[in-house]
Biopython code that builds the backbone (N, CA, C, O; Angstrom):
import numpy as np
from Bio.PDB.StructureBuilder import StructureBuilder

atoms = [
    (1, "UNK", "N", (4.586, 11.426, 41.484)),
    (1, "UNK", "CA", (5.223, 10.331, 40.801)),
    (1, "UNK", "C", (5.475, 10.705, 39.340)),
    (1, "UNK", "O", (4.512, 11.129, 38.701)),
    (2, "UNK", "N", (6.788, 10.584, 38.678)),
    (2, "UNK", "CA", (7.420, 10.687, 37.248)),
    (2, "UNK", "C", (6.393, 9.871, 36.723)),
    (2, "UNK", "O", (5.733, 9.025, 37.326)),
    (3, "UNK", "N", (6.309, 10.296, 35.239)),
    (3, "UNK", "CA", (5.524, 9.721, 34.021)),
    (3, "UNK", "C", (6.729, 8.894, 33.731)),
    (3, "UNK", "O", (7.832, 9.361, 34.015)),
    (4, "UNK", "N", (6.623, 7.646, 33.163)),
    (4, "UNK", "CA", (7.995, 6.833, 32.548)),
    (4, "UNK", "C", (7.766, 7.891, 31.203)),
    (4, "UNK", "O", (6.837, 8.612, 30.837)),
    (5, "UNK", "N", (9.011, 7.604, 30.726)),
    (5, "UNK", "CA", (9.357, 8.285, 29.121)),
    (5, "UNK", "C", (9.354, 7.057, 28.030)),
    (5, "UNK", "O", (10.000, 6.052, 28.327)),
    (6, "UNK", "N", (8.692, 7.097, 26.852)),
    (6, "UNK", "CA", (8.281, 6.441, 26.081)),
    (6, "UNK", "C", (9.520, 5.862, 25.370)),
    (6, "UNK", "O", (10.352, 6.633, 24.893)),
    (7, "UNK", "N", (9.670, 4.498, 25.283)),
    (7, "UNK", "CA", (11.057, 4.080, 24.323)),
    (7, "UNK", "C", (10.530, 3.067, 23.382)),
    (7, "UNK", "O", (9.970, 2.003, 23.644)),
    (8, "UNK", "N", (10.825, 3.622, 22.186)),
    (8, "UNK", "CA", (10.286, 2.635, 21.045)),
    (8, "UNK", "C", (10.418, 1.351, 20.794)),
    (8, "UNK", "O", (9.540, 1.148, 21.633)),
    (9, "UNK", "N", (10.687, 0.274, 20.429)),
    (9, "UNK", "CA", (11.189, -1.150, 19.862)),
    (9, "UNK", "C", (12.722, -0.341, 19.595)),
    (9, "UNK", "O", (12.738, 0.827, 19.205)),
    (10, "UNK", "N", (13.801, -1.003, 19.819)),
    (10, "UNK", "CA", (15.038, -0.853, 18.990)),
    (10, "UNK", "C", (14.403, -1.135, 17.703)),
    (10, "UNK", "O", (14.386, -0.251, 16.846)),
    (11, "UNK", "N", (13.853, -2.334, 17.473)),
    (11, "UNK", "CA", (14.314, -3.458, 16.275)),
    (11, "UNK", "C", (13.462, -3.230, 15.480)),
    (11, "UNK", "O", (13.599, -3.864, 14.433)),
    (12, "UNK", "N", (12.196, -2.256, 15.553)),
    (12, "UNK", "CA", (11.802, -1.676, 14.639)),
    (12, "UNK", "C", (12.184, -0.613, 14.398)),
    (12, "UNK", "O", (11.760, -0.197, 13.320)),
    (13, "UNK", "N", (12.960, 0.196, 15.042)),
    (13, "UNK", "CA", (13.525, 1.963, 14.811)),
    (13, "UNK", "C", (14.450, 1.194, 13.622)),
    (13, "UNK", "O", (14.226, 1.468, 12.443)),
    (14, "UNK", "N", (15.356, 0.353, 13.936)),
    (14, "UNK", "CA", (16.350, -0.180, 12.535)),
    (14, "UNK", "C", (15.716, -0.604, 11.574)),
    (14, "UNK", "O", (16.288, -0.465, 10.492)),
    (15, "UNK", "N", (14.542, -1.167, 11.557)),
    (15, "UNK", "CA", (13.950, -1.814, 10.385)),
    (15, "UNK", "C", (13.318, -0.653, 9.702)),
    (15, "UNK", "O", (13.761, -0.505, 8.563)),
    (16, "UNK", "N", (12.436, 0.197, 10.047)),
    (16, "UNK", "CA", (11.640, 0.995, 9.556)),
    (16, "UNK", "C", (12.109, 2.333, 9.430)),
    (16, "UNK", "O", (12.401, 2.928, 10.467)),
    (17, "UNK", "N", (12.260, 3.054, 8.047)),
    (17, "UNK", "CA", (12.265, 4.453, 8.126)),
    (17, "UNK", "C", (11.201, 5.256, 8.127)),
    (17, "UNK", "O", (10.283, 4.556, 7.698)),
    (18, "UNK", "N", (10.768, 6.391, 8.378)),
    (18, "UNK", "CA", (9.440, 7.706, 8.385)),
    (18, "UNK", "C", (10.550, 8.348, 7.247)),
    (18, "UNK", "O", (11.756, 8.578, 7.328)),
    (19, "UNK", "N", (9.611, 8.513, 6.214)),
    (19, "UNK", "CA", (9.809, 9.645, 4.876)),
    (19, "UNK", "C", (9.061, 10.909, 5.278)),
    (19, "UNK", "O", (8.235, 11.030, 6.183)),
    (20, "UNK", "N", (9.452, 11.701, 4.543)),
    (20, "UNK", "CA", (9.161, 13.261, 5.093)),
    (20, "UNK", "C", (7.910, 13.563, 4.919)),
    (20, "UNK", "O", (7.619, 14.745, 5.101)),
    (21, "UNK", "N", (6.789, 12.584, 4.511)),
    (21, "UNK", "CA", (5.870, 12.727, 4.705)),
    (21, "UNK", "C", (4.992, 11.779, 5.495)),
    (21, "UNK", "O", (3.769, 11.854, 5.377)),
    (22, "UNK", "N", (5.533, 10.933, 6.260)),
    (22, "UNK", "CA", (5.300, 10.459, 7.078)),
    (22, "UNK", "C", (4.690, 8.741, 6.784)),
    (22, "UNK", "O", (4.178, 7.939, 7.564)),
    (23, "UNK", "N", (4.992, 8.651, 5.425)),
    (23, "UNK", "CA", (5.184, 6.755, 5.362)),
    (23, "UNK", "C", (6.124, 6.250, 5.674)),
    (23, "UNK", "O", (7.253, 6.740, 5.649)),
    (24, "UNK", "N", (5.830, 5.240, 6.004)),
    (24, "UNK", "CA", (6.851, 3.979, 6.417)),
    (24, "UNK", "C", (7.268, 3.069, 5.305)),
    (24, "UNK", "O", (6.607, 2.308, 4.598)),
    (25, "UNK", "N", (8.944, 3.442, 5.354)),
    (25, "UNK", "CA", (9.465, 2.540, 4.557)),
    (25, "UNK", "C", (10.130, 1.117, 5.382)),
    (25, "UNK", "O", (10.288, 1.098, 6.602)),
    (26, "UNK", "N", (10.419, 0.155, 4.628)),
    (26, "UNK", "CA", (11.136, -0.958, 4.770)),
    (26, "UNK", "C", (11.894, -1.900, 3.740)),
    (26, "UNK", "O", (11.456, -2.091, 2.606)),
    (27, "UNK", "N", (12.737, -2.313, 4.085)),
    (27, "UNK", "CA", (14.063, -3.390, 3.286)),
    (27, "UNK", "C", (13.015, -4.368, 2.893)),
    (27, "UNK", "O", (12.091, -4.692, 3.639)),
    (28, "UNK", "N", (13.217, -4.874, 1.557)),
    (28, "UNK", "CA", (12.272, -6.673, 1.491)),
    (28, "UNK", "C", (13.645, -7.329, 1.239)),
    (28, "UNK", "O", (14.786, -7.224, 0.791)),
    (29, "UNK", "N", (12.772, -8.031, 1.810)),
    (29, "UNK", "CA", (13.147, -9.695, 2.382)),
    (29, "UNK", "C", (13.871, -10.478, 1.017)),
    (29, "UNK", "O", (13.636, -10.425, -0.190)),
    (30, "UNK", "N", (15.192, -11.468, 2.119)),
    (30, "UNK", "CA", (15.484, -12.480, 0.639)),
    (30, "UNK", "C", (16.353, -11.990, -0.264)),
    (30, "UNK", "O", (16.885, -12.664, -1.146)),
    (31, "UNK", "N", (16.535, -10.703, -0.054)),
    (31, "UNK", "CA", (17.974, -9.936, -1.458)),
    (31, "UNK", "C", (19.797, -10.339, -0.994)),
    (31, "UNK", "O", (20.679, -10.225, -1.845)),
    (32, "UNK", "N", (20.061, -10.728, 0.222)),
    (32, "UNK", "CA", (21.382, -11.232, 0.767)),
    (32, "UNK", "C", (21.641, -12.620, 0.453)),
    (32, "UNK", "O", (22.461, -13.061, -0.352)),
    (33, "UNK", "N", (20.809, -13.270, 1.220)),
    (33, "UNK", "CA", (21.169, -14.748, 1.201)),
    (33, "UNK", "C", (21.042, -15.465, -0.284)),
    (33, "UNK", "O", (19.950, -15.553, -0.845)),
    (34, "UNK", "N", (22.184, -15.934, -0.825)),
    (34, "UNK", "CA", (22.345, -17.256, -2.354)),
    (34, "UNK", "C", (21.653, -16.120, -3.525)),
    (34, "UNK", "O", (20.538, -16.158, -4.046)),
    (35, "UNK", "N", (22.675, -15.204, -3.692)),
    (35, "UNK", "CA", (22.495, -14.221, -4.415)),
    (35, "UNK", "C", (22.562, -15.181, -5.784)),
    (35, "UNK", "O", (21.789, -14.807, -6.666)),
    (36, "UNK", "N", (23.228, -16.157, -6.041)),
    (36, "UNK", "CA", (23.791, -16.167, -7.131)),
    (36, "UNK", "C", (22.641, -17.037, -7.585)),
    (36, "UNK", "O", (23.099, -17.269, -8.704)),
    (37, "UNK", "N", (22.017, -17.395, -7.575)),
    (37, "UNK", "CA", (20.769, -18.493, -7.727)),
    (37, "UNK", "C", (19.163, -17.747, -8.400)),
    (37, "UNK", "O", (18.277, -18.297, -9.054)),
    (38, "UNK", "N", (19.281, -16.289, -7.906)),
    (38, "UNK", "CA", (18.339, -15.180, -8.378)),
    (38, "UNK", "C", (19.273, -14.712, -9.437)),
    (38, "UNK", "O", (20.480, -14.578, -9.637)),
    (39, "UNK", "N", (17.873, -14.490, -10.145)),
    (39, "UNK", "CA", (18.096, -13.767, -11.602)),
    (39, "UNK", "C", (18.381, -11.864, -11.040)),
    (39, "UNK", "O", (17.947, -11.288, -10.042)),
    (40, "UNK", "N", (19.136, -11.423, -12.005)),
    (40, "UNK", "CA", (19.467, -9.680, -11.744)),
    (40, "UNK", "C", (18.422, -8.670, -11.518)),
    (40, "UNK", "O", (18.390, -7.696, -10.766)),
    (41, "UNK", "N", (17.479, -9.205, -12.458)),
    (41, "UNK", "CA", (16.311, -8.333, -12.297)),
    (41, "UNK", "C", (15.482, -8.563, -10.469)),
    (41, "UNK", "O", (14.872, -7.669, -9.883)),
    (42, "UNK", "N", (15.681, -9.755, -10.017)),
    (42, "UNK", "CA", (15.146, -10.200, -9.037)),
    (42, "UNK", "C", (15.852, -9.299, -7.956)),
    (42, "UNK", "O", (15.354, -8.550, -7.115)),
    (43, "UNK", "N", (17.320, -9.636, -8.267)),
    (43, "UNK", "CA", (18.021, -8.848, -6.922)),
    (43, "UNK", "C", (17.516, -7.080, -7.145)),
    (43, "UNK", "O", (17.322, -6.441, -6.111)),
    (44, "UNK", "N", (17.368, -6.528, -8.200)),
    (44, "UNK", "CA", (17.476, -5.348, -8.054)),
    (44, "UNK", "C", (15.996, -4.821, -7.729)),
    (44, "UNK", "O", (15.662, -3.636, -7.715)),
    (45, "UNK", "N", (15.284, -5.776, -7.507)),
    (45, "UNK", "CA", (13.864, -5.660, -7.509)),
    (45, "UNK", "C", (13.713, -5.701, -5.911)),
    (45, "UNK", "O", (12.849, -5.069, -5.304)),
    (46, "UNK", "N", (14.884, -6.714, -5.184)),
    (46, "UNK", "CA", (14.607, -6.981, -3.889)),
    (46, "UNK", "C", (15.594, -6.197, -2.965)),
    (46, "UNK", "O", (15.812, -6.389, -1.769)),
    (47, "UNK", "N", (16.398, -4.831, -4.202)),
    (47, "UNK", "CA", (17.350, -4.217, -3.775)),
    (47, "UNK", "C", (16.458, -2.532, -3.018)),
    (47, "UNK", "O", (16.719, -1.886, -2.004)),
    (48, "UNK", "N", (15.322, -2.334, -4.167)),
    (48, "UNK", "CA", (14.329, -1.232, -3.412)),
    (48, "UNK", "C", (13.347, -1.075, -2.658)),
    (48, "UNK", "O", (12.423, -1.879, -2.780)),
    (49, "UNK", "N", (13.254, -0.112, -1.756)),
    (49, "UNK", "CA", (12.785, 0.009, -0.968)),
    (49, "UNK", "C", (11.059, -0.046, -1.098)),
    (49, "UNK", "O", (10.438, 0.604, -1.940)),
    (50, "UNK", "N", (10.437, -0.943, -0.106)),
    (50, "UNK", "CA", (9.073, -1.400, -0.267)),
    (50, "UNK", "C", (8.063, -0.286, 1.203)),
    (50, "UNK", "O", (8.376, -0.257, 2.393)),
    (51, "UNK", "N", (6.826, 0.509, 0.510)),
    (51, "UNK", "CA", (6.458, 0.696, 1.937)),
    (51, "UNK", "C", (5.121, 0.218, 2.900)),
    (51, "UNK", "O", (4.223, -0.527, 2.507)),
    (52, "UNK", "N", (5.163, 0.481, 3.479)),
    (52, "UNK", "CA", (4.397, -0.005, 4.395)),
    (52, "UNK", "C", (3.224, 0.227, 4.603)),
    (52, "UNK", "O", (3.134, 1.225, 5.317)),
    (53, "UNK", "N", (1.819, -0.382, 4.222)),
    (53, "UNK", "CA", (0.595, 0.183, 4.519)),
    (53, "UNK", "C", (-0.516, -0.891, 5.501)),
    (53, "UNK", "O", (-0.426, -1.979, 6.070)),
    (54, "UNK", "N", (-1.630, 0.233, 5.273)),
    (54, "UNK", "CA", (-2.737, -0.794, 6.305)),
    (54, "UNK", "C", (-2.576, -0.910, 7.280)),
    (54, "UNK", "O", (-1.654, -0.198, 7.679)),
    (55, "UNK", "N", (-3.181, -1.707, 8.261)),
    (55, "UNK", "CA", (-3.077, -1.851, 9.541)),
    (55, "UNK", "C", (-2.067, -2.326, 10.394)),
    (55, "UNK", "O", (-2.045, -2.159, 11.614)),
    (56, "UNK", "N", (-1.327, -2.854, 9.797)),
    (56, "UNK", "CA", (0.431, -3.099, 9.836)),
    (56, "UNK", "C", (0.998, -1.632, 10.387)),
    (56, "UNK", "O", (1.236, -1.185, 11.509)),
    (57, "UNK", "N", (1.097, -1.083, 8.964)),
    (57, "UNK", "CA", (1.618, 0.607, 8.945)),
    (57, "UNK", "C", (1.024, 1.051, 10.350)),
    (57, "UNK", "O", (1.864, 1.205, 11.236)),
    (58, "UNK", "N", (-0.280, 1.274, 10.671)),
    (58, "UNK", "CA", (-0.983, 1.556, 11.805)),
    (58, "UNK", "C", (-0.189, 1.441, 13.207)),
    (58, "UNK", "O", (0.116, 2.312, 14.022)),
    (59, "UNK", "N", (0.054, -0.081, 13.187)),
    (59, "UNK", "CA", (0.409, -0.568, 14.293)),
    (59, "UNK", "C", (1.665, -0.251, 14.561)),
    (59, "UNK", "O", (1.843, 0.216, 15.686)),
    (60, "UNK", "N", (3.128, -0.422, 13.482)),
    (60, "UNK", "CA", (3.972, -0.112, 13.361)),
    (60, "UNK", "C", (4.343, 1.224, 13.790)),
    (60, "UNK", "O", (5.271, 1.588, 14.512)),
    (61, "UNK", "N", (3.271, 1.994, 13.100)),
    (61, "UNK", "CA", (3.617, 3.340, 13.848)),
    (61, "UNK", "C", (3.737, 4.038, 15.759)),
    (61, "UNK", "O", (4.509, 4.686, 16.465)),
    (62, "UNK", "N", (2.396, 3.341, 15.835)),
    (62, "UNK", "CA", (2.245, 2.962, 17.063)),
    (62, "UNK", "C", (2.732, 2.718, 18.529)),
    (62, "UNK", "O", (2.544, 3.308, 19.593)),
    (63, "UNK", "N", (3.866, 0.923, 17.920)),
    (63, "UNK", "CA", (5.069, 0.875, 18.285)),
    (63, "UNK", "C", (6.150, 1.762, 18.554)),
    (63, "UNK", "O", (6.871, 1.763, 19.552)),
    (64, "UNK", "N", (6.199, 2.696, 17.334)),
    (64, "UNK", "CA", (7.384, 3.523, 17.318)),
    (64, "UNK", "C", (7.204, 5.097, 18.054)),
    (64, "UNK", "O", (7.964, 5.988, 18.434)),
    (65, "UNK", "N", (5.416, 4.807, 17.996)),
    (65, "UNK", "CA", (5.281, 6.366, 18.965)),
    (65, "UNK", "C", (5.497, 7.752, 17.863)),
    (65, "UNK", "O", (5.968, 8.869, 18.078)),
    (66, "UNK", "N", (4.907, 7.104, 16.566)),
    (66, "UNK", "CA", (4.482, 8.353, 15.658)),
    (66, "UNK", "C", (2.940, 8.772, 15.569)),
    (66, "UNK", "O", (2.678, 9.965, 15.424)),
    (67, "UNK", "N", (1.789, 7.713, 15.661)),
    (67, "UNK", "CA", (0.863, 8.223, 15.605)),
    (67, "UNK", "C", (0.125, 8.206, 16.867)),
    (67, "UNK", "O", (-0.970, 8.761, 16.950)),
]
sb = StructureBuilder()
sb.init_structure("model")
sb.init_model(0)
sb.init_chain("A")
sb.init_seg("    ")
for serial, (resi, resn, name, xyz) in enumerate(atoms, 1):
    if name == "N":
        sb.init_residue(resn, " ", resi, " ")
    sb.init_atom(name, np.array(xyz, "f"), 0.0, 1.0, " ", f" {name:<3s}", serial, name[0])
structure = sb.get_structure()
């Protein structure tokens, strides 16, 4: 009997990038919607990239079949 072959979440492969050293990045939340209502510093604050740690990161990885 075949082993099934491992397939990640889609919807975390789009959400989450692996950096070349192997953290997890992600988009924050809240920078699209009623832009005009946030101050500049806010959007450009909610424009960079945030990463991912702890047991989250753990699990996340997990999901995706890195660790």
């Amino acid at each position: 009997m075949k082993k099934t072959k491992f397939k990640p979440k889609k919807a975390l492969v789009r959400r989450f990038k692996v950096t070349g050293r192997g953290k997890l990045v992600r988009d924050k939340s809240f920078g699209n919607h009623l832009r005009a209502g946030k101050r500049k510093s806010r959007i450009r604050r909610l424009n960079q990239s945030a990463t991912v740690t702890g047991k989250f990161e753990r699990k996340v990885k997990q999901i995706l079949g890195i660790a």
